[in-house]
PAZA-803998 format. One record per residue: z, x, y of N, C-alpha, C in turn; residue number from 1; chain. Coordinates in steps of 0.001 Angstrom, whole numbers, plus 500000, padded with zeros to 6 digits. Layout:
REM PAZA-803998
{{Z,X,Y},{Z,X,Y},{Z,X,Y},NUM,"A"}
...
***
This chain:
REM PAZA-803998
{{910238,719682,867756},{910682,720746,868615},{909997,720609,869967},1,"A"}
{{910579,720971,870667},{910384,720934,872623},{910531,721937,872856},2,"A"}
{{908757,722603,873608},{909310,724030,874050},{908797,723587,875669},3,"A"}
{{909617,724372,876354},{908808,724389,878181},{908588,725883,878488},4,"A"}
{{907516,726061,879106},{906979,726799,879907},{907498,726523,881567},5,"A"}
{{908330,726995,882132},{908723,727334,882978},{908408,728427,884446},6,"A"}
{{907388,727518,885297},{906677,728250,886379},{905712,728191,887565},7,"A"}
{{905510,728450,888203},{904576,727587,888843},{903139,727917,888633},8,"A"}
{{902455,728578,887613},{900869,728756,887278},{900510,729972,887918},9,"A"}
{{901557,731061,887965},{901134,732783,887942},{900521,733147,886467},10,"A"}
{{900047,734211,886602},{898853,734886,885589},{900278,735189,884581},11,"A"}
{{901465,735449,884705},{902278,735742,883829},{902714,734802,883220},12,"A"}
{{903013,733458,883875},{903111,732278,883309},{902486,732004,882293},13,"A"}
{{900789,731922,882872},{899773,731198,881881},{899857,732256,880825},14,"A"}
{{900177,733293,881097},{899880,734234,879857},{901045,733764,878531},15,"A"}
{{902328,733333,879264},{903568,733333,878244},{902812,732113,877727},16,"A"}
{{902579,731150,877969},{902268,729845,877657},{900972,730018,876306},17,"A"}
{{900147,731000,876844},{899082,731494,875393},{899431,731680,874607},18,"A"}
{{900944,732553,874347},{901687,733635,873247},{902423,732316,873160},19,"A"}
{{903500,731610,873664},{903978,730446,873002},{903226,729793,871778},20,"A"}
{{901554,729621,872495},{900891,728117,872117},{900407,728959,870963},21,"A"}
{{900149,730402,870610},{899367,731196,869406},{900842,731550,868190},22,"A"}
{{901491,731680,868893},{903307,731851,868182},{903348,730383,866799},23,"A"}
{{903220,729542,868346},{903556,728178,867281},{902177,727856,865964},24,"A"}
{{900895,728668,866631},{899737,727510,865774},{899911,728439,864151},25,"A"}
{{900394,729985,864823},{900676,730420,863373},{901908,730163,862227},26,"A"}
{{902940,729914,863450},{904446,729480,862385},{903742,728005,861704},27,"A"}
{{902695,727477,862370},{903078,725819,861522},{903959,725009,862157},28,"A"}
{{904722,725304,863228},{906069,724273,863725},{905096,723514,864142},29,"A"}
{{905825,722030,864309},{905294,721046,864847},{906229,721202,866507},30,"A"}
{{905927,721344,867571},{906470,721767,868503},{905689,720806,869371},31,"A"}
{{906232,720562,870617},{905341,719809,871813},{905632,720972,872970},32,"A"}
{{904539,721420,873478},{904640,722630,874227},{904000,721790,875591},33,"A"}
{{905513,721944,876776},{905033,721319,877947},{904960,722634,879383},34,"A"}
{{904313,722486,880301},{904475,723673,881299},{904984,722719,882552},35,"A"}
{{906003,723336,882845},{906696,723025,884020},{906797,723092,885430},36,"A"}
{{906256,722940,886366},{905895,723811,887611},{906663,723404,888790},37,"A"}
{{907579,722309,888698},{908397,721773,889926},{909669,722712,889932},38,"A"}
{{909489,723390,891097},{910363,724361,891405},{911934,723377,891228},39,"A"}
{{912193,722899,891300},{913388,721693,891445},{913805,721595,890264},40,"A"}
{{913302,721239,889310},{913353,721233,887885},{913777,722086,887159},41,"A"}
{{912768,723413,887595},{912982,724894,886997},{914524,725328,887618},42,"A"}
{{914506,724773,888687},{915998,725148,889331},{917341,724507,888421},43,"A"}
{{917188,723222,887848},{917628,723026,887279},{918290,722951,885967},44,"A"}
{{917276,724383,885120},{917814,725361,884170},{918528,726159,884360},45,"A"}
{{919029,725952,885962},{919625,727402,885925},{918931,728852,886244},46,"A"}
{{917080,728300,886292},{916415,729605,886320},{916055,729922,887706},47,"A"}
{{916288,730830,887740},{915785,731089,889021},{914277,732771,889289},48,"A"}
{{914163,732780,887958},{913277,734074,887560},{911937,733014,886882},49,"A"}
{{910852,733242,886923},{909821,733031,886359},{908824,733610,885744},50,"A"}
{{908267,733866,884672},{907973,732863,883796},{909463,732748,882845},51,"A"}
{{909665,731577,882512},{911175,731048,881699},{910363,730455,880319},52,"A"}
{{910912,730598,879173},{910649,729442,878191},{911875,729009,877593},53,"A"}
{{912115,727787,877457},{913074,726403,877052},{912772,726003,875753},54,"A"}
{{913548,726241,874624},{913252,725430,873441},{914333,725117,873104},55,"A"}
{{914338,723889,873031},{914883,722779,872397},{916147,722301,873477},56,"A"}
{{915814,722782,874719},{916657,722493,876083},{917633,723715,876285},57,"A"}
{{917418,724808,875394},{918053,725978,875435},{917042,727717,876054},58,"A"}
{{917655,727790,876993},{916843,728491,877989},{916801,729840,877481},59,"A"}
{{915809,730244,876648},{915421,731548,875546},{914822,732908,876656},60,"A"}
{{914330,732916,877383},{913679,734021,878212},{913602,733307,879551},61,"A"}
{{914242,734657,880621},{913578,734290,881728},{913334,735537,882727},62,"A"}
{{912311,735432,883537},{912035,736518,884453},{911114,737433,883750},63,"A"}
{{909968,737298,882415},{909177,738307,881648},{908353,737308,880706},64,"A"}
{{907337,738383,880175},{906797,737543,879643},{907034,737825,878194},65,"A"}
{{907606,737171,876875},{908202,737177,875961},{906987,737848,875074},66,"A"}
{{907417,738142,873949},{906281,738809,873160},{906504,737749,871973},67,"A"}
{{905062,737998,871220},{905061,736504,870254},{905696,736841,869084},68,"A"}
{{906410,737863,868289},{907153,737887,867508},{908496,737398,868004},69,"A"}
{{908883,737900,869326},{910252,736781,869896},{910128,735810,869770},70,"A"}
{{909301,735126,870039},{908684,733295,870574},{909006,732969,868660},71,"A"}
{{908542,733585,868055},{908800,733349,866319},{909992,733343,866353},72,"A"}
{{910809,733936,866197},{912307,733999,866370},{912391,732514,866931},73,"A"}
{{912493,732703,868036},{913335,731422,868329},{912657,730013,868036},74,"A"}
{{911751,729569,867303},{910983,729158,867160},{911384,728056,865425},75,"A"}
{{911821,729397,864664},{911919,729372,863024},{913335,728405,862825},76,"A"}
***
């Protein structure tokens, strides 16, 4: 599994990226959790709100910071 963190390194960012990285260590997924920060890139989801998270190239949240029972959800 491929998740992205989507942002350029705001306190809301790094925060989604904690709840991602604590989401996954409890499900057990084997996941590769990358953070994204080239505005160009992020543009290229389609996002234009930040913090975004991407799993599995499917753009799950954007513009908030997700809560870690969501991040489970999409995750399982």
């Amino acid at each position: 599994m491929e998740i992205k963190i989507l942002g350029p390194g705001c306190a809301k960012c790094n925060k989604t990226a904690d709840i991602v990285k604590a989401a996954v260590d409890e499900s057990g997924v084997d996941a590769a959790i990358e953070k994204v920060t080239d505005m160009m890139t992020i543009a290229g989801y389609g996002v234009f709100g930040t913090p975004a998270v991407v799993v599995n190239g499917e753009v799950k949240c954007v513009g908030k910071v997700p809560s870690k029972d969501d991040v489970k959800k999409w995750i399982q």
